[in-house]
DOPAVO-433677 format. One record per residue (C-alpha): y, x, z; residue in one letter. Coordinates in steps of 0.5 Angstrom, whole numbers, plus 500, padded with zeros to 3 digits. Layout:
# residues N
YXZA/...
# end
This chain:
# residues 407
057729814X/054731807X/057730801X/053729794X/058731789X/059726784X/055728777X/061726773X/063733773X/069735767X/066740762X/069742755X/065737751X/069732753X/072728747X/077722746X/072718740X/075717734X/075709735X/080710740X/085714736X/085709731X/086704735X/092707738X/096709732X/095702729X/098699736X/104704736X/106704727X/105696729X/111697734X/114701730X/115697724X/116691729X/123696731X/125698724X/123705726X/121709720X/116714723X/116717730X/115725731X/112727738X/113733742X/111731749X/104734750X/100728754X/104723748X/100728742X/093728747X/093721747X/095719739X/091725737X/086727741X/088735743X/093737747X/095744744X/102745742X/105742736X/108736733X/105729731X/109725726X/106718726X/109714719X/110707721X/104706714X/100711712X/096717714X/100721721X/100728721X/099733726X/102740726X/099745730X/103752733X/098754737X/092754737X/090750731X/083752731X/082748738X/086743735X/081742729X/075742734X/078737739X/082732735X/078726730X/085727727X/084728719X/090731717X/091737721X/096743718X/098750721X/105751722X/110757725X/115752728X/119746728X/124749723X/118749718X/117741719X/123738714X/120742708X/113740710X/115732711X/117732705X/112735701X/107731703X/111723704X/117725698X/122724703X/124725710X/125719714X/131715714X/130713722X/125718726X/123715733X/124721738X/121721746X/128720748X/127721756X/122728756X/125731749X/131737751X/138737749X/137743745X/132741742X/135734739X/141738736X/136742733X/133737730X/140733728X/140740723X/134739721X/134732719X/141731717X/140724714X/135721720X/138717724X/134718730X/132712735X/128712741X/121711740X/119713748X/119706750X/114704744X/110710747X/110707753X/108700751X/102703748X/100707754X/101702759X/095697757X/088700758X/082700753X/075699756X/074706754X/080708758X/078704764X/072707764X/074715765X/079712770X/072710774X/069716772X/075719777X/074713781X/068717783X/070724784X/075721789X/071718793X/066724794X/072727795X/075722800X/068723803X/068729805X/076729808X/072726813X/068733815X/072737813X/079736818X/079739825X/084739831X/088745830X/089745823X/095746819X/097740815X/097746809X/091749811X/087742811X/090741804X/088747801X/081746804X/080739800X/082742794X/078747794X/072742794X/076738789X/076743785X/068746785X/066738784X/071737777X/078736779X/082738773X/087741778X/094740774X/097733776X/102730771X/107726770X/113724766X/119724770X/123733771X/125731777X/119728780X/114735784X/107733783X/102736788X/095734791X/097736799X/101729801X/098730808X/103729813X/100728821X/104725827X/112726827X/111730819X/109723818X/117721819X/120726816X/125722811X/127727805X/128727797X/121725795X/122718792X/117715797X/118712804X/116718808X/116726804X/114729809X/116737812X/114741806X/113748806X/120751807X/127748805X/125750797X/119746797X/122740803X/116734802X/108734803X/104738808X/107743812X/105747818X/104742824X/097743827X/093736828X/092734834X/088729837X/090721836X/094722832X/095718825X/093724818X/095720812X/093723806X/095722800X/091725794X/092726787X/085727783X/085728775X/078728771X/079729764X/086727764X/086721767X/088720774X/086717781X/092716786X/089714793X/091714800X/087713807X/090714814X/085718818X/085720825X/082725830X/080719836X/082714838X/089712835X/094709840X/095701839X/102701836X/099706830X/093703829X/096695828X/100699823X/095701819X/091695819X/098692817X/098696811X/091694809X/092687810X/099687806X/094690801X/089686800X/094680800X/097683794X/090684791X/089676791X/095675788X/096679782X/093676775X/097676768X/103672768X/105674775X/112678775X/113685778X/119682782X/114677785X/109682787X/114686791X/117680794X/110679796X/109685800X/115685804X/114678806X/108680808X/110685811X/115681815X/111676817X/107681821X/113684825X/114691820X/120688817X/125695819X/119700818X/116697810X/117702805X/121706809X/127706815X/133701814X/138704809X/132709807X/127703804X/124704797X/124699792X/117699789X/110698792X/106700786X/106704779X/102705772X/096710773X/093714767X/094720762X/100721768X/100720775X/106716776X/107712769X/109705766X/109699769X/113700776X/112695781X/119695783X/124689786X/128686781X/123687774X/121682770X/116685766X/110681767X/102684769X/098684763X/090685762X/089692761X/093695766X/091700771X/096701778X/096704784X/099699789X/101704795X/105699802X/107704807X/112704813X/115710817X/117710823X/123715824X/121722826X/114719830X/109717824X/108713818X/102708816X/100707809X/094705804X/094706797X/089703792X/088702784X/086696781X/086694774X/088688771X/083683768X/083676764X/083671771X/086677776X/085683778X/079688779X/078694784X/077701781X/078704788X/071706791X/074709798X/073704802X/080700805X/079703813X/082707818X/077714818X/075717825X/073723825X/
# end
C-alpha cells in the first residue's frame, strides 16, 4: 500500500492566535472571582502554553481582573516571539516574583490559586515563604474547567492531528510483517510518524502515568495484566519498563492491537485498531467486532446532559448483552472502571468517562472512548475513537475507519 503524507506538517510558525488567548484568560479570571480566588500563579508547562501561547520556562500570574503577567526564566526571547501576551518580564527566578508583584499590582494577593495536583511539596514550601500573608487555594480544577471545553479553533488543530493519524494508520497496514518484534514494528510507525509531523513527545498530567507511542501487544502480550491502568498492559521491555510492546515476534492469525498516540502542534489523537496478519480465529474476530459495535452504540447515545456514569453503564450493558460480561475492560477482580477520557493539550486529561461520575457531556468536549476486553494471557480486543461533543449529539473527529485490518 501507498501512503501520501498529510500536508499538515508542524512547522515553527505555528501560532496559537491571540483571540484564543483572551478568551481563555477571561474564562479562567471569570472562574476565579466565581471561587473568591485573588489570582492564580502557573507553573505547569502545558497550563502556561495554554493561557499564554508559548511553553518556555517561567511563571504566569492571572489576576482575577486586570491584566496577566508572564515571567520568563529562559528563554524570554521565544517566549516574546511566541506569545500575543502583552506583558512579558525577564526573571532570574521564583524568588524574584513577590518584589515583582508587587511593584506592578501594589500588593501581593490575598488568595493565590496554585495548580495543587502537578506542583511539587518543595515548591509549595518555598512558596509559603514567599508569600507569607496568601492564603493559597487550588486553582487546578478551574484550570481544568477552562480545558475541558474546546473551542472551534482547538477542534479544528484536533482534525488537523486526525489526518496525521489516519495516514499513519494507513501506513501500519504496509509496514507489519510476520516475524516481527512488537518493538521493532513500534519503532518502525514511529519512525514514519515522525518524518510526516508527529511532534514525538506525549504529554499527560498524571506523575504516575508512562506516555509512549508503542502500545502494541499481538496475541498472549495481549493478555498481559500489569500496572498500566488499563485493561491490558502488555509485557513491556523488561520488569523496568513492564507495559506496552515487548519482544514477541508476530505471527499469522493472530490479533495486533495497536494503540498510538499522535501529537501535531501540542494537540493530540488517541486511537486504537486491531490488525491481524490473515484470517483470525472466530472467537477473536467476534470479539473485535463486539468492541466496535459496543463503540458505535455509545456514539449514538452521547449528547449534552448525558452523565459520564451513564455512558459507562451504557457500554457494559452492551457488553454484557453480547456475551463479553467476564472479558469488558478487563478480567474479573482486574476491570477498569472508565471507558473513555478527555483529549487535548494532554493525552489523557478531564472529563473521564468513569463508572459513578455525575459530571455531564457538554459541547465542546473532545474524548477518546476506548471498549477493550482481555482474555487472560490469550489475547485482547479493542477499538478506541474520538469524538467531540456538539449542541444535538456527538461528532467523529477519527478519520481511520472503525474495522479490523487484514494484512
Amino acid at each position: 500500500m501507498t501512503t501520501t503524507p498529510p500536508q499538515t506538517i508542524s512547522t515553527g510558525d505555528f501560532r496559537i492566535p491571540e483571540t484564543e488567548i483572551s478568551q481563555r484568560i477571561a474564562t479562567l479570571q471569570a472562574s476565579l472571582k466565581r471561587h473568591k480566588i485573588d489570582a492564580a500563579l502557573l507553573a505547569q508547562r502545558i497550563d502556561i502554553l495554554y493561557f499564554s501561547g508559548t511553553a518556555q520556562s517561567g511563571y504566569l500570574f492571572i489576576p482575577a481582573a486586570g491584566a496577566p503577567r508572564l515571567f520568563i526564566r529562559r528563554h524570554f526571547p521565544r517566549a516574546v516571539s511566541e506569545s500575543p501576551l502583552v506583558n512579558i518580564h525577564p526573571i532570574d527566578g521564583l524568588k524574584d516574583l513577590p518584589a515583582r508583584l508587587k511593584d506592578r499590582y501594589g500588593q501581593l494577593p490575598g488568595t493565590l490559586g496554585l495548580e495543587f495536583n502537578v506542583l511539587p511539596v518543595r515548591t509549595y514550601r518555598y512558596l509559603q515563604k514567599l508569600f507569607p500573608d496568601s492564603e493559597f487555594e487550588d486553582a487546578a480544577s478551574l484550570v481544568h474547567q477552562t480545558r475541558m471545553i474546546k473551542s472551534p479553533w482547538e477542534v479544528a488543530q484536533l482534525e488537523l492531528t486526525a489526518d496525521l493519524s489516519r495516514s499513519v494508520f494507513d501506513y501500519m497496514r504496509s509496514a507489519i510483517r510476520p516475524g516481527q518484534t512488537e518493538m521493532e514494528l513500534s519503532g518502525i510507525i514511529e519512525a514514519y510518524a515522525r518524518k510526516i509531523g508527529h511532534g514525538g513527545g506525549l504529554r499527560c498530567r498524571d506523575f504516575l502515568t508512562d506516555l509512549y507511542s508503542w502500545h502494541i501487544l499481538s496475541g498472549s502480550s495481549g493478555g498481559r495484566l500489569g500496572h498500566l491502568d488499563s485493561p491490558a498492559s502488555g509485557a513491556g521491555t523488561s520488569v523496568a519498563f513492564p507495559c506496552g510492546a515487548g519482544y514477541k515476534r508476530l505471527a499469522a492469525n493472530e490479533p495486533v492491537m495497536i494503540d498510538f498516540g499522535t501529537v501535531l502542534n501540542g494537540y493530540h489523537m488517541d486511537e486504537t485498531r486491531m490488525f491481524s496478519l490473515g484470517p483470525l480465529p472466530e472467537e477473536i474476530h467476534a470479539a473485535c467486532r463486539a468492541t466496535i459495535e459496543i463503540l458505535q452504540t455509545l456514539q449514538q447515545a452521547m449528547q449534552p446532559g448525558v452523565t459520564m456514569d451513564a455512558v459507562f453503564q451504557l457500554a457494559v450493558q452492551t457488553a454484557e448483552a453480547l456475551g463479553y460480561k467476564e472479558q469488558f475492560l478487563g478480567p474479573p477482580g482486574f476491570k477498569t472502571t472508565f471507558i473513555g477520557h478527555g483529549v487535548g493539550l494532554d493525552l489523557v486529561e478531564p472529563p473521564i468517562v468513569a463508572r459513578g461520575r455525575q459530571d455531564k457531556l457538554e459541547p465542546g468536549m473532545v474524548l477518546a472512548i476506548e471498549p477493550k476486553m482481555v482474555f487472560e494471557n490469550r489475547f485482547c480486543a479493542g477499538i478506541e475513537s474520538m469524538l467531540t461533543i456538539t449542541e444535538t449529539g456527538c461528532r467523529l473527529l477519527s478519520r481511520v475507519p472503525e474495522d479490523i485490518f487484514f494484512c
